[in-house]
Backbone bond lengths (Angstrom), bond angles and torsions (degrees), N, CA, C in turn:
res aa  C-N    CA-C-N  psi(-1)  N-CA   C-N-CA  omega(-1)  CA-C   N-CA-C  phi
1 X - - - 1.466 - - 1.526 111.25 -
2 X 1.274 113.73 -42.06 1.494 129.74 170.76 2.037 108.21 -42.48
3 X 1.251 77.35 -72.88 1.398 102.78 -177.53 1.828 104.23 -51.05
4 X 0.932 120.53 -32.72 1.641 124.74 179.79 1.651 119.29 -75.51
5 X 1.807 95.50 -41.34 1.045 101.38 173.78 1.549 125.40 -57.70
6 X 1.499 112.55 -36.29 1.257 115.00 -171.23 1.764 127.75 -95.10
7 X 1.310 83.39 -11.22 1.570 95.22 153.58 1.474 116.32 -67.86
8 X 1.197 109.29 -55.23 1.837 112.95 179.41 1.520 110.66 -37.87
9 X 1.577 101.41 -50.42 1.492 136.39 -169.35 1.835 93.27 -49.91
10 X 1.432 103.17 -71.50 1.506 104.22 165.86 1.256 115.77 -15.36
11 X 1.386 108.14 -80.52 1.412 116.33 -147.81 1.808 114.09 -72.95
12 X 1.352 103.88 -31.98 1.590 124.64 165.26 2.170 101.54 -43.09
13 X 1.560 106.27 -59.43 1.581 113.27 177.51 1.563 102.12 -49.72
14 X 1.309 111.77 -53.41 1.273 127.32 -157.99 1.605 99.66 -48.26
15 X 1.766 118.06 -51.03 1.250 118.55 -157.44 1.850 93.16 -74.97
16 X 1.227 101.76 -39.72 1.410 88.84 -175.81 1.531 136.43 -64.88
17 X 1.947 89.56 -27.86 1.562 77.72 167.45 1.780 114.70 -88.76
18 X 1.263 126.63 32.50 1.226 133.81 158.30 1.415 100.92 -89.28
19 X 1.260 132.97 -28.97 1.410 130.45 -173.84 1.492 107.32 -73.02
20 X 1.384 105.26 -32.33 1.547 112.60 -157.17 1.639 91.21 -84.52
21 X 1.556 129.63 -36.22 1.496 134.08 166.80 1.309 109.58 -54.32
22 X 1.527 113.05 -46.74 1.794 95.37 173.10 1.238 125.59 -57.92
23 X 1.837 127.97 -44.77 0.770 120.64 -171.59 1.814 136.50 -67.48
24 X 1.570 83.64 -26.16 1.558 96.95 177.48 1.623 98.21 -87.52
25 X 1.158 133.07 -1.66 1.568 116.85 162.64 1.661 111.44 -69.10
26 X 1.170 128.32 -21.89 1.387 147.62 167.44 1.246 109.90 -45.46
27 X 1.257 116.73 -53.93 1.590 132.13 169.60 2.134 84.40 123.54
28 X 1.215 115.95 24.65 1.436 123.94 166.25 2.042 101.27 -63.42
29 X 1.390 91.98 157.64 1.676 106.03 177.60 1.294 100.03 -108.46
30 X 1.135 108.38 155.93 1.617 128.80 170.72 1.335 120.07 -58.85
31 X 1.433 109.02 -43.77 1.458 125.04 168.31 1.676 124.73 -43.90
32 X 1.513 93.47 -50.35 1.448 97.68 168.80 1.371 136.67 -79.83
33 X 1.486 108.39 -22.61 1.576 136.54 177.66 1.339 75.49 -65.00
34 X 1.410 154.52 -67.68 1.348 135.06 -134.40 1.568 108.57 -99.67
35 X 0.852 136.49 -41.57 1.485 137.92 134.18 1.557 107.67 20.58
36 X 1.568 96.89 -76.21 1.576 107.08 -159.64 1.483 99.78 -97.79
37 X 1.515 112.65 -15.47 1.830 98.54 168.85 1.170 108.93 -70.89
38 X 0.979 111.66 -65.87 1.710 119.17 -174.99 1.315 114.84 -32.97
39 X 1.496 123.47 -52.55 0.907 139.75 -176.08 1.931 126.20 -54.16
40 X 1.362 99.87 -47.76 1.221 130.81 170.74 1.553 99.27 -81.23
41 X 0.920 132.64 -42.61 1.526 128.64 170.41 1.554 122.91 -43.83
42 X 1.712 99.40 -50.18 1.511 117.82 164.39 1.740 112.99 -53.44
43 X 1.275 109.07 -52.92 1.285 98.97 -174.19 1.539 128.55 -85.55
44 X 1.620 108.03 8.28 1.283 121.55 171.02 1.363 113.86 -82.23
45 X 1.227 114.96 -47.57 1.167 148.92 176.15 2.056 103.65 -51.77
46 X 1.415 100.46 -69.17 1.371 111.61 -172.95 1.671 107.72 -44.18
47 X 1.569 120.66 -33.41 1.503 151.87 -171.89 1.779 90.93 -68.21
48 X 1.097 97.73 -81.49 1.397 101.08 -167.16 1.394 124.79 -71.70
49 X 1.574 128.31 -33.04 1.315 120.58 143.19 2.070 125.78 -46.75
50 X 1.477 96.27 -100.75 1.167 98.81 -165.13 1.510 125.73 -69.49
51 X 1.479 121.80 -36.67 0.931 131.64 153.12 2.020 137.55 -36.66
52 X 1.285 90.25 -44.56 1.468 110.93 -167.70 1.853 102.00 -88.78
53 X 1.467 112.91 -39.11 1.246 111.53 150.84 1.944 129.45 -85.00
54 X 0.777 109.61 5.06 1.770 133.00 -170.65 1.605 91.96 36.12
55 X 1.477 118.12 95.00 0.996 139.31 -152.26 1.639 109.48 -144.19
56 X 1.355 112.54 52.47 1.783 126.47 -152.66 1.673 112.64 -85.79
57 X 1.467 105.81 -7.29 1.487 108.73 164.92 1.343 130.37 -86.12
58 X 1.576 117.75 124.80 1.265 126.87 -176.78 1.462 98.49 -113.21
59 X 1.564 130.21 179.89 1.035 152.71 -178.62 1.679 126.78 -147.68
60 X 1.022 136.73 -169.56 1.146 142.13 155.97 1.721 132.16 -90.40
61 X 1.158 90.14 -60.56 2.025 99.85 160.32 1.876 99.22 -48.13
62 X 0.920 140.12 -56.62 1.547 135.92 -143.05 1.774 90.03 -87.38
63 X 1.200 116.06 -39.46 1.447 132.36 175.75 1.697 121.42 -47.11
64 X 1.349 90.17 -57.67 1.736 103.63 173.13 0.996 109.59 -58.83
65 X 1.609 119.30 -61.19 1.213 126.13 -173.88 1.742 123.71 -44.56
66 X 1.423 98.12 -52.24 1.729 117.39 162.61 1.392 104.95 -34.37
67 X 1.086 129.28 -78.48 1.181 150.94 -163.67 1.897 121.35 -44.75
68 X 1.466 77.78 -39.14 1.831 82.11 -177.08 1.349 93.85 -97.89
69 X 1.294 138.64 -38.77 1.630 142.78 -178.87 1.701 90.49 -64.10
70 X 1.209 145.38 -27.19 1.350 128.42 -178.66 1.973 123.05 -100.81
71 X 1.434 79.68 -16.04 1.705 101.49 172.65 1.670 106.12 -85.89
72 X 1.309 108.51 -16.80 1.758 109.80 -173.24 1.482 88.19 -102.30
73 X 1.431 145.78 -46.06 1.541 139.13 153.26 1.237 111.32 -26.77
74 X 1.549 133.37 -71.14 1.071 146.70 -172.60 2.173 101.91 -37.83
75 X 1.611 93.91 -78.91 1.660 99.29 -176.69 0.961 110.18 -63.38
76 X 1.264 141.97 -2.90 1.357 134.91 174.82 1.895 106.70 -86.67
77 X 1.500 116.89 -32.16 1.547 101.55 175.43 1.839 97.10 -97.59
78 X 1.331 124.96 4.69 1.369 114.33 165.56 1.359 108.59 -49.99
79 X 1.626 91.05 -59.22 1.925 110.10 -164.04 1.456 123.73 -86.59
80 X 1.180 93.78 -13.64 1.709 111.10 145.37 1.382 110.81 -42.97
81 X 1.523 104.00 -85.45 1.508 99.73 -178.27 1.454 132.84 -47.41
82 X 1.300 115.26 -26.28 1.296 115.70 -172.80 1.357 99.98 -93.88
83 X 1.453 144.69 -9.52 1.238 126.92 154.10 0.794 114.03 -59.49
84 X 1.947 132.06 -60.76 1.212 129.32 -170.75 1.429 118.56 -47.48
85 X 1.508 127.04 -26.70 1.591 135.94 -174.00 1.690 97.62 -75.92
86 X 1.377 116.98 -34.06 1.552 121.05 -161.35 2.020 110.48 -101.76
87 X 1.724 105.39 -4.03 1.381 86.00 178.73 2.050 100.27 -168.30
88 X 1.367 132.73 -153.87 1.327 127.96 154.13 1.098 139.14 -61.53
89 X 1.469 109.18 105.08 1.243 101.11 178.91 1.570 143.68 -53.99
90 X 1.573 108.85 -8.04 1.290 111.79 -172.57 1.467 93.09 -95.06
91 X 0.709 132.94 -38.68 1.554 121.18 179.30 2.067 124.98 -87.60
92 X 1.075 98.70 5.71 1.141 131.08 166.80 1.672 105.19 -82.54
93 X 0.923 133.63 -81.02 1.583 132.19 155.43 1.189 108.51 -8.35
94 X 1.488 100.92 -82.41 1.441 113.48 -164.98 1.414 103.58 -44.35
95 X 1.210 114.76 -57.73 1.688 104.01 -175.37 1.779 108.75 -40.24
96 X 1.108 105.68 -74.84 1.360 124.01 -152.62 2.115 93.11 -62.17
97 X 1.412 114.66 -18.92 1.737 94.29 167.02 1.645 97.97 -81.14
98 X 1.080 122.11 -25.47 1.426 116.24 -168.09 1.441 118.75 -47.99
99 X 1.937 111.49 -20.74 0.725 104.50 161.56 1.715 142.72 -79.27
100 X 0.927 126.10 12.24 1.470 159.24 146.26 1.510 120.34 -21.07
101 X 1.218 99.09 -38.73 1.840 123.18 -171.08 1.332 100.21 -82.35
102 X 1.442 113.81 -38.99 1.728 122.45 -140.81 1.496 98.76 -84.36
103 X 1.312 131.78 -43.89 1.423 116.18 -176.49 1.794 117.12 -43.83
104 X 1.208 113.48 -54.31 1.537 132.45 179.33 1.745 100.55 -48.74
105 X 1.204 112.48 -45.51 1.157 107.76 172.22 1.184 141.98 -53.41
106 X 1.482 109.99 -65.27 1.246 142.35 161.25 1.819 105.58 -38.47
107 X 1.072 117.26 -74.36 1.992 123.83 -179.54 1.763 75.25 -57.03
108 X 1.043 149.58 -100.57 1.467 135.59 -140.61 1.698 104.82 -18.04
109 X 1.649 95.41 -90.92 1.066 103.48 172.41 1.365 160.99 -33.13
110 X 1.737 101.47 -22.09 1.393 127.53 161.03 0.914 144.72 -107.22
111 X 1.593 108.87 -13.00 1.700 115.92 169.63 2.105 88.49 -158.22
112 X 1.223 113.86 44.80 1.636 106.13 172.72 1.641 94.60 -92.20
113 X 1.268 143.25 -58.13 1.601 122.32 -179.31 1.542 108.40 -47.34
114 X 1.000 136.42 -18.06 1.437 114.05 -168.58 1.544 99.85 -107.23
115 X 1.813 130.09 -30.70 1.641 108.03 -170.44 2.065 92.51 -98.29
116 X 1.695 104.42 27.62 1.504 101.43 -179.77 1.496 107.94 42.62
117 X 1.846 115.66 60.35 1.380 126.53 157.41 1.793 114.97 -115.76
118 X 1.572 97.86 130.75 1.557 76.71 168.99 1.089 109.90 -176.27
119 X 1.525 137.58 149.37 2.067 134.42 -136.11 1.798 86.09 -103.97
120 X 1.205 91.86 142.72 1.893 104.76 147.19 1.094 110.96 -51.54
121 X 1.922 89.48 179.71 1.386 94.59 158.57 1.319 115.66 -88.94
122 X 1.709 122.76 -24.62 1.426 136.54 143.60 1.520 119.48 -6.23
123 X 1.616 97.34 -78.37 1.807 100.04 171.93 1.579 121.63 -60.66
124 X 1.384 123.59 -29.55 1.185 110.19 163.97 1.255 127.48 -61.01
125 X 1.191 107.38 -39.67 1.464 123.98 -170.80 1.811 110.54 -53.71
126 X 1.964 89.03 -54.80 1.829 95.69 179.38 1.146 106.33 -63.41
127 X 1.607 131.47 -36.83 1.303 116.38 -141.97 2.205 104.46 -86.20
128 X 1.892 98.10 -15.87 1.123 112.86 166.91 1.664 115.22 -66.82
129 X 1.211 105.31 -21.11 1.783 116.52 -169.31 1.674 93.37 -89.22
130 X 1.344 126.17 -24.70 1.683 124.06 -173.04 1.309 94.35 -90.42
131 X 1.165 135.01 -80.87 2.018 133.69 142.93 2.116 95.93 34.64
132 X 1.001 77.45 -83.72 1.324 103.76 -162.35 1.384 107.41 -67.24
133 X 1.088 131.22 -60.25 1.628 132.06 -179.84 1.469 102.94 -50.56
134 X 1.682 122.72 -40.79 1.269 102.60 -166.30 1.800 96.16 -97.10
135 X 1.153 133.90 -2.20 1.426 94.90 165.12 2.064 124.70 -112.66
136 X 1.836 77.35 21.32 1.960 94.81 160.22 1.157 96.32 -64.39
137 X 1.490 120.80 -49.95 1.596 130.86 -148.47 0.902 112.89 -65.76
138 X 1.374 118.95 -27.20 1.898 129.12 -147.95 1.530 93.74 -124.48
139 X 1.510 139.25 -3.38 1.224 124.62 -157.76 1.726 90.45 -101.85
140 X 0.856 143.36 159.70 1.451 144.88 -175.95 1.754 103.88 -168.59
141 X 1.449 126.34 8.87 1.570 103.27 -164.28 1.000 143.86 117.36
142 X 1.332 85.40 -56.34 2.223 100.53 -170.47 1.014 101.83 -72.90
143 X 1.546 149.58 -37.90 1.123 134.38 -152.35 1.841 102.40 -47.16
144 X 1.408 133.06 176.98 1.337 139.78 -154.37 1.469 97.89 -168.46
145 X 1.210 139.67 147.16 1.317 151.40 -168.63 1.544 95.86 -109.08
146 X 1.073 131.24 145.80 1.804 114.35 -144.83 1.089 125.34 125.71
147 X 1.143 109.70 -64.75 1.773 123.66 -126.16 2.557 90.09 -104.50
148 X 1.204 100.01 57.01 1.065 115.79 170.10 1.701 111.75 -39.12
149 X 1.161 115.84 -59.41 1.814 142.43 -155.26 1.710 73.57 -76.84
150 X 1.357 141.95 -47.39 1.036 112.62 -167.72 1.575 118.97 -102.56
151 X 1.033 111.14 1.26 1.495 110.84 166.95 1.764 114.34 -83.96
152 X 1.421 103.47 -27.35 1.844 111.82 165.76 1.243 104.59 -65.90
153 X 1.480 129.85 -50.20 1.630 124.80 -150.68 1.807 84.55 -88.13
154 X 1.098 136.49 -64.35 1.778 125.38 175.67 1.733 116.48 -38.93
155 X 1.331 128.72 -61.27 0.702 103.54 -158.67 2.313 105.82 -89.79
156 X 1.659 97.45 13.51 1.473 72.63 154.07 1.366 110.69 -116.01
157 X 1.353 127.00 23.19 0.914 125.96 162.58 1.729 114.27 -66.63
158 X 1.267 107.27 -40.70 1.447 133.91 -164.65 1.817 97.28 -69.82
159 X 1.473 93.97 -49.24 1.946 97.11 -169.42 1.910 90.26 -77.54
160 X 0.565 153.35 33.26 1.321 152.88 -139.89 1.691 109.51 -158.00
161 X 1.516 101.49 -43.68 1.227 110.52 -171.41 1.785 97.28 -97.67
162 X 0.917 128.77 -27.59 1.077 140.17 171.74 1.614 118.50 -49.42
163 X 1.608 100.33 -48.95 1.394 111.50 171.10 1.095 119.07 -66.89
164 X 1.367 132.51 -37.43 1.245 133.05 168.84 1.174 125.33 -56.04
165 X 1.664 131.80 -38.52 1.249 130.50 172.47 1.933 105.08 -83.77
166 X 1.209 92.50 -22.72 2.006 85.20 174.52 1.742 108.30 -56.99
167 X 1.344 102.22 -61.32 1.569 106.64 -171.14 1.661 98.56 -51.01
168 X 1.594 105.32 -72.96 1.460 98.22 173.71 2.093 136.16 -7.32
169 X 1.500 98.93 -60.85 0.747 115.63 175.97 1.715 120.47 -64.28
170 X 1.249 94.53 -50.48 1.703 109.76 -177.80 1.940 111.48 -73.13
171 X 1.126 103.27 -11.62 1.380 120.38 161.26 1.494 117.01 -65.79
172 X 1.409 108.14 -68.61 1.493 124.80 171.33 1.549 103.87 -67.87
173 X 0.936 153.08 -20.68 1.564 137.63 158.61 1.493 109.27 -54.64
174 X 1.643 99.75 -68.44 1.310 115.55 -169.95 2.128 116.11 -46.09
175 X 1.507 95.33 -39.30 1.502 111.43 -168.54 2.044 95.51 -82.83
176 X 0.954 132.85 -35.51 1.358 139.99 -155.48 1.644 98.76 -90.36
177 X 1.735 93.38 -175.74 1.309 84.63 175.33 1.755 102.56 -129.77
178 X 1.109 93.82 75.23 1.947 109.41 -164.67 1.530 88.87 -91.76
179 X 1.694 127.40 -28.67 1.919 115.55 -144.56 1.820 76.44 -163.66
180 X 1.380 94.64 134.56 1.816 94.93 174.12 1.413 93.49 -89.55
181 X 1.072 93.41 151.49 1.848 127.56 -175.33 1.652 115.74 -135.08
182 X 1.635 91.16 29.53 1.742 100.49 -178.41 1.474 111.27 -56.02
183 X 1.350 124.74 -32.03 1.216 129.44 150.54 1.699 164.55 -50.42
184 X 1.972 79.40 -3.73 1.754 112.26 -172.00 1.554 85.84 -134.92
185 X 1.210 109.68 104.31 1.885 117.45 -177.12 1.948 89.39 -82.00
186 X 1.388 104.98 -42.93 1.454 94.60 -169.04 1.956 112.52 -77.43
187 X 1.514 89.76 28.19 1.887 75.77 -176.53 1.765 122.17 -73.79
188 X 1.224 85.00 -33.74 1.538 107.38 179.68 1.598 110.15 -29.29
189 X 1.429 108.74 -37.87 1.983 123.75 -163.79 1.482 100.32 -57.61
190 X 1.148 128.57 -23.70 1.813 146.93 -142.37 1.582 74.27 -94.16
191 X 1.634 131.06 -42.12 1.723 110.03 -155.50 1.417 107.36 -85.13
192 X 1.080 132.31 8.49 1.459 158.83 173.51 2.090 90.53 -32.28
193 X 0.926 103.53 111.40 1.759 122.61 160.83 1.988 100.81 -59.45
194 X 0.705 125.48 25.10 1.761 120.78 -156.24 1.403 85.03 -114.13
195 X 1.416 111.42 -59.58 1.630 132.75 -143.84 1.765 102.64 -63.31
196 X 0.893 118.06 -35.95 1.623 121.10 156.62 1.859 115.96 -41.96
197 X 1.379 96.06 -71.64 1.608 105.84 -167.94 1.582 95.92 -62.75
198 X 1.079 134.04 -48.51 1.559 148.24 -128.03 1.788 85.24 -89.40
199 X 1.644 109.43 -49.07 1.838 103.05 -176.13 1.415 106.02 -63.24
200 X 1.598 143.66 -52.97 1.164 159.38 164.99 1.871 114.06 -38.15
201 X 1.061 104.04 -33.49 1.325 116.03 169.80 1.751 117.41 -76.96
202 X 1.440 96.41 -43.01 1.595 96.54 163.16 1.205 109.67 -60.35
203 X 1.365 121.07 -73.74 1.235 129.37 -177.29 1.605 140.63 -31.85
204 X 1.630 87.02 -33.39 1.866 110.68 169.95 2.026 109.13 -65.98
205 X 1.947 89.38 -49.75 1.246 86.21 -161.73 1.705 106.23 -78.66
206 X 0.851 101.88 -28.27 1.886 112.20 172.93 1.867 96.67 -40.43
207 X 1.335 128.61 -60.53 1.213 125.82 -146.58 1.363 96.61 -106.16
208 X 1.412 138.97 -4.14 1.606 160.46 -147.57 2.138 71.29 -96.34
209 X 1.169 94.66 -81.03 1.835 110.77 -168.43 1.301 98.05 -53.97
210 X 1.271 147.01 -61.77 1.370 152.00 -176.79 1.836 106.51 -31.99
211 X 1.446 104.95 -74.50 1.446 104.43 179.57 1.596 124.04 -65.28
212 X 1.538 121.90 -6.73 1.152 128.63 -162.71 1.508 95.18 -111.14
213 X 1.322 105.41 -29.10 1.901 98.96 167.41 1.588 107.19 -80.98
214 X 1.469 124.74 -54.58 1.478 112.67 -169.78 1.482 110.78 -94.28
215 X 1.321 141.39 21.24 1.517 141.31 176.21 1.713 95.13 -117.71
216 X 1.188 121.73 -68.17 1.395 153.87 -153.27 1.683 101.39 26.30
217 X 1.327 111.81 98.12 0.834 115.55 -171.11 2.120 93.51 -166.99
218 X 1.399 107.52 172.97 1.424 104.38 -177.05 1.746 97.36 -113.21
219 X 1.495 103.85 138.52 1.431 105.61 -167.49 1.498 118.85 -85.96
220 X 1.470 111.64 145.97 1.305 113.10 -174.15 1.671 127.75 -54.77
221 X 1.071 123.41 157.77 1.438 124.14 -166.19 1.979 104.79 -52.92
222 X 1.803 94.77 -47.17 1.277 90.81 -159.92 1.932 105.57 -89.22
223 X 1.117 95.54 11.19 1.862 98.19 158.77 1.482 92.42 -82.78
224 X 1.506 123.57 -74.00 1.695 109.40 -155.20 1.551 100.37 -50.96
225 X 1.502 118.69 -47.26 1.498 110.87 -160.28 2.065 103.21 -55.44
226 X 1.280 123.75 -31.41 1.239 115.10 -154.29 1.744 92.37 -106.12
227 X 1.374 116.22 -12.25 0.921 125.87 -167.10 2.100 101.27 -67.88
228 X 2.041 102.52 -77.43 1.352 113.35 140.65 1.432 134.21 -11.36
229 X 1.519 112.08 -27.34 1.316 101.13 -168.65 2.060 99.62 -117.31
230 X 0.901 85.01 -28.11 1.527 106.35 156.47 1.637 127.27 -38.23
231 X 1.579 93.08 -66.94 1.401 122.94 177.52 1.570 95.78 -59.84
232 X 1.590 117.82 -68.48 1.332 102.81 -162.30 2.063 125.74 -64.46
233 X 1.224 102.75 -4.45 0.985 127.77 -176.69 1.915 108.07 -87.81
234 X 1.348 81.51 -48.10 2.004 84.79 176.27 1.719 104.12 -76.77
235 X 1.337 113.98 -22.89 1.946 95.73 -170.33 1.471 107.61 -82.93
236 X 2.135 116.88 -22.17 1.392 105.97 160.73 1.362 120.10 -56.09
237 X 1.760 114.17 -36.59 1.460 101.30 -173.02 1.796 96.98 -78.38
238 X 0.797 154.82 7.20 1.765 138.56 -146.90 2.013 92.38 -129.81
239 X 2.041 110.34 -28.84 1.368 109.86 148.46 1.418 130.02 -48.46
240 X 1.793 83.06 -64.10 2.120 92.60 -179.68 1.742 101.39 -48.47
241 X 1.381 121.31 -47.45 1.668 119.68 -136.74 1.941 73.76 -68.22
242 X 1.112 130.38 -86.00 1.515 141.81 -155.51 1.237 100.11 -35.76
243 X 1.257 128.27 -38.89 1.480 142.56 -147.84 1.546 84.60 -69.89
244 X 1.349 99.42 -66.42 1.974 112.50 -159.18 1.204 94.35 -73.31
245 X 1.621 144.24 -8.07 1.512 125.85 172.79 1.527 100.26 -90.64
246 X 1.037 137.16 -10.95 1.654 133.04 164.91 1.293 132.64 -89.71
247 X 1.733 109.18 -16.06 1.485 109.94 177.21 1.452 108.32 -111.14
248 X 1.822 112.74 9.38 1.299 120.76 -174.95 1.621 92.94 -83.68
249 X 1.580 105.98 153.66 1.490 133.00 155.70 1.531 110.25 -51.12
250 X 1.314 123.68 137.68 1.352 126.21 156.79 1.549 116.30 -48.94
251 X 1.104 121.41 -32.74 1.975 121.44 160.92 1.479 90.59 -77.51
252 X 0.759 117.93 -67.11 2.008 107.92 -160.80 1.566 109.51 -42.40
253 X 1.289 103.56 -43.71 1.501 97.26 179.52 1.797 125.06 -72.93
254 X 1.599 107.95 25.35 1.211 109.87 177.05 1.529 92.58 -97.81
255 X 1.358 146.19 -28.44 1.431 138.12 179.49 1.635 119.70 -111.75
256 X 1.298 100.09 19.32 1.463 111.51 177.03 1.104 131.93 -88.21
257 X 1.172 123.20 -1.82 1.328 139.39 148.97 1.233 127.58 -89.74
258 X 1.418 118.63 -62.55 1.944 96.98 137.51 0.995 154.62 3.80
259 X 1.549 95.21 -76.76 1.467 105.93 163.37 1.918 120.70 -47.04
260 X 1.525 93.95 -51.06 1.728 89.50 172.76 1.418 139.09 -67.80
261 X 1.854 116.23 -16.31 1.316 144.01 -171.95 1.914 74.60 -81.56
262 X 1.122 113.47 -75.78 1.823 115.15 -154.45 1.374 82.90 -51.27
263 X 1.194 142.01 -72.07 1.621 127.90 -132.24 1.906 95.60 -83.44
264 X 1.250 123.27 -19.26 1.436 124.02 143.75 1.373 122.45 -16.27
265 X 1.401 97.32 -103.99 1.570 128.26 155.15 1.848 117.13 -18.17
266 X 1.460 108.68 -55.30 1.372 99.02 -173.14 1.544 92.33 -77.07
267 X 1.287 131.98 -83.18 1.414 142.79 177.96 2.067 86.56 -5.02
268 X 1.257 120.56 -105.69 1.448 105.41 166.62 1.558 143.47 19.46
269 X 1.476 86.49 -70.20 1.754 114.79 177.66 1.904 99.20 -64.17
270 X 1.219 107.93 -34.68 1.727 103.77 -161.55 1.669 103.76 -86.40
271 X 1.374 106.64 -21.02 1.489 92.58 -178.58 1.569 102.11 -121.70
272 X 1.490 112.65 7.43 1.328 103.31 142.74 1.754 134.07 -69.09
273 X 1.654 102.29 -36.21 1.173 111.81 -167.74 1.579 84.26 -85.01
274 X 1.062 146.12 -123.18 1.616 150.59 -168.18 1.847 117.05 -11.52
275 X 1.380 108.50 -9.56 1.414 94.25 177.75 1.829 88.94 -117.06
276 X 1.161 128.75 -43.77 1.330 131.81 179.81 1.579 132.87 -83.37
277 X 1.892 106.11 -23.09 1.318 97.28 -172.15 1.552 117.09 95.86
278 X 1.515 109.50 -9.04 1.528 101.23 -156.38 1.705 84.96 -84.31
279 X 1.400 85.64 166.22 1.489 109.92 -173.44 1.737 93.86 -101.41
280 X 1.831 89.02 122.73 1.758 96.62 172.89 1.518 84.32 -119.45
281 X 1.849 99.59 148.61 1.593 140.24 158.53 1.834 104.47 -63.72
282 X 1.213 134.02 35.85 1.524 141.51 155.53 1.656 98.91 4.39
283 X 1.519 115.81 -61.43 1.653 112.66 -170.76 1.392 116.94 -63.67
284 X 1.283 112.17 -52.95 1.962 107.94 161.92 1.554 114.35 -38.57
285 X 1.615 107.80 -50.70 1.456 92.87 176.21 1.417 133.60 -54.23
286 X 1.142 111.37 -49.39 1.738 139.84 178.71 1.866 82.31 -59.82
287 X 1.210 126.27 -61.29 1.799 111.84 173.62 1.304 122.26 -44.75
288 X 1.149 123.30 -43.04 1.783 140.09 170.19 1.905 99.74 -53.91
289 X 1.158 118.13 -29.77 1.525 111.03 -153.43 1.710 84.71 -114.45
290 X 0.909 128.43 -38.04 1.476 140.09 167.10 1.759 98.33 -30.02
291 X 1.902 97.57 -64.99 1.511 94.60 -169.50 1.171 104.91 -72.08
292 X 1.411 128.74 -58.78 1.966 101.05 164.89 1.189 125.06 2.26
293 X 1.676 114.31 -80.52 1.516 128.66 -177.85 1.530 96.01 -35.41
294 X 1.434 139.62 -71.01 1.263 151.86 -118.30 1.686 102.96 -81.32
295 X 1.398 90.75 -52.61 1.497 110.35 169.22 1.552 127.40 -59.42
296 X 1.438 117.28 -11.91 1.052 126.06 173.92 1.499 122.75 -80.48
297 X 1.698 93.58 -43.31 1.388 99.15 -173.41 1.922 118.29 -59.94
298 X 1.290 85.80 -9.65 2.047 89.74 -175.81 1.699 90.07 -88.26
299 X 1.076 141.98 1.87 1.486 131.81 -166.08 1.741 96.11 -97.39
């Protein structure tokens, strides 16, 4: 179910970042496309979390947490963009899904003897086979020896994006019942319906001030229109993504992010190639889904 969810989750990102390609074919900015995703993301989100369960308690612990998990969302598609302006985009991606792997890692390595978590040689193996598929996919050439401004703006895009699925994750441990926490009476505050709307809300208003200090200008029709439609499209995927990190297994959640970067990427690849022509690397992908397979077999 986990695993289903985040495919959907995929493909939900997928449409939006087709929204975000229409708009900048307009001669629209990124800045503003995100404005109204984000924004609309929050209030999709706000619908289907707290609202949709009438779920009116917030806290402070669930709050903070929101906050820095939506401020690390936020700089992570800042510096996104400004890599993509400063170097290749296909390998630019790739970096920044690469971070995908790293949460599983990171909890292994730093607290896996104590919540009894810890990878095969299976999961290493796949998660080395996803590694690899996505930066076959993304490597094309262009890179240039040089290009300094873009190896800073990628790889904090990458440490950036990383943080976002760490907290994420460490949210849904903490809130679930993956690791007893008979010992943390206040863990329960973490399952808070808030923590969805509340990261997206940072994230809106983070980039809300951003484009209104360095554009200042009022945005074109077909930014809000693709922007709006964007948004509502990203808060189903940003539902599914949270959804499947809370009803996932403490093993499942070592390829669950993966799973959503690949089905990203392909979803991407299909209406890149059939609406654009672009030429997708198909065998990296089928390598990305390979390590899936690989990773399973240790479960």
């Amino acid at each position: 179910m986990a695993f289903t969810a985040m495919i959907i989750s995929g493909l939900f990102g997928a449409l939006s970042n087709l929204c975000m390609r229409l708009s900048m074919e307009k001669h629209g900015t990124a800045k503003a496309f995100f404005v109204f995703q984000l924004t609309f993301t929050f209030l999709v989100t706000l619908i289907l979390c707290p609202l949709r369960k009438q779920s009116y308690d917030w806290n402070a612990p669930v709050l903070i947490l929101a906050l820095i998990t939506g401020c690390s969302l936020g700089l992570m598609k800042v510096m996104l963009g400004k890599a993509l302006q400063k170097g290749p985009p296909g390998l630019t991606f790739a970096t920044v899904n690469a971070a995908s792997v790293m949460p599983a890692l990171i909890i292994v390595f730093s607290v896996g003897a104590l919540i009894d978590y810890h990878l095969s040689s299976f999961d290493f193996l796949g998660l080395f086979f996803v590694l690899a598929g996505l930066f076959w996919a993304g490597w094309d050439g262009s890179y240039k020896r040089g290009t300094g401004h873009w190896i800073l703006f990628t790889t904090s895009a990458f440490a950036f994006n990383v943080m976002y699925m760490f907290f994420t994750e460490v949210r849904a441990i903490i809130s679930g019942d993956k690791i007893s926490l008979a010992g943390i009476p206040q863990a329960n505050l973490m399952a808070s319906e808030w923590f969805v709307p509340m990261v997206f809300a940072a994230a809106a208003g983070m980039h809300t001030v951003m484009f209104f200090k360095r554009e200042r200008r009022i945005p074109h029709t077909w930014e809000v229109s693709w922007g709006v439609i964007g948004g509502i499209f990203n808060g189903l995927c940003a539902f599914l993504f949270v959804s499947a990190t809370e009803i996932a297994s403490l093993q499942e959640s070592t390829v669950i992010f993966p799973i959503f970067s690949i089905s990203l990427i392909i979803f991407c690849n299909i209406w890149g190639q059939s609406l654009y022509q672009e030429k997708v690397n198909w065998p990296a992908n089928l390598l990305c889904i390979f390590g899936i397979y690989v990773t399973s077999l240790g479960k």
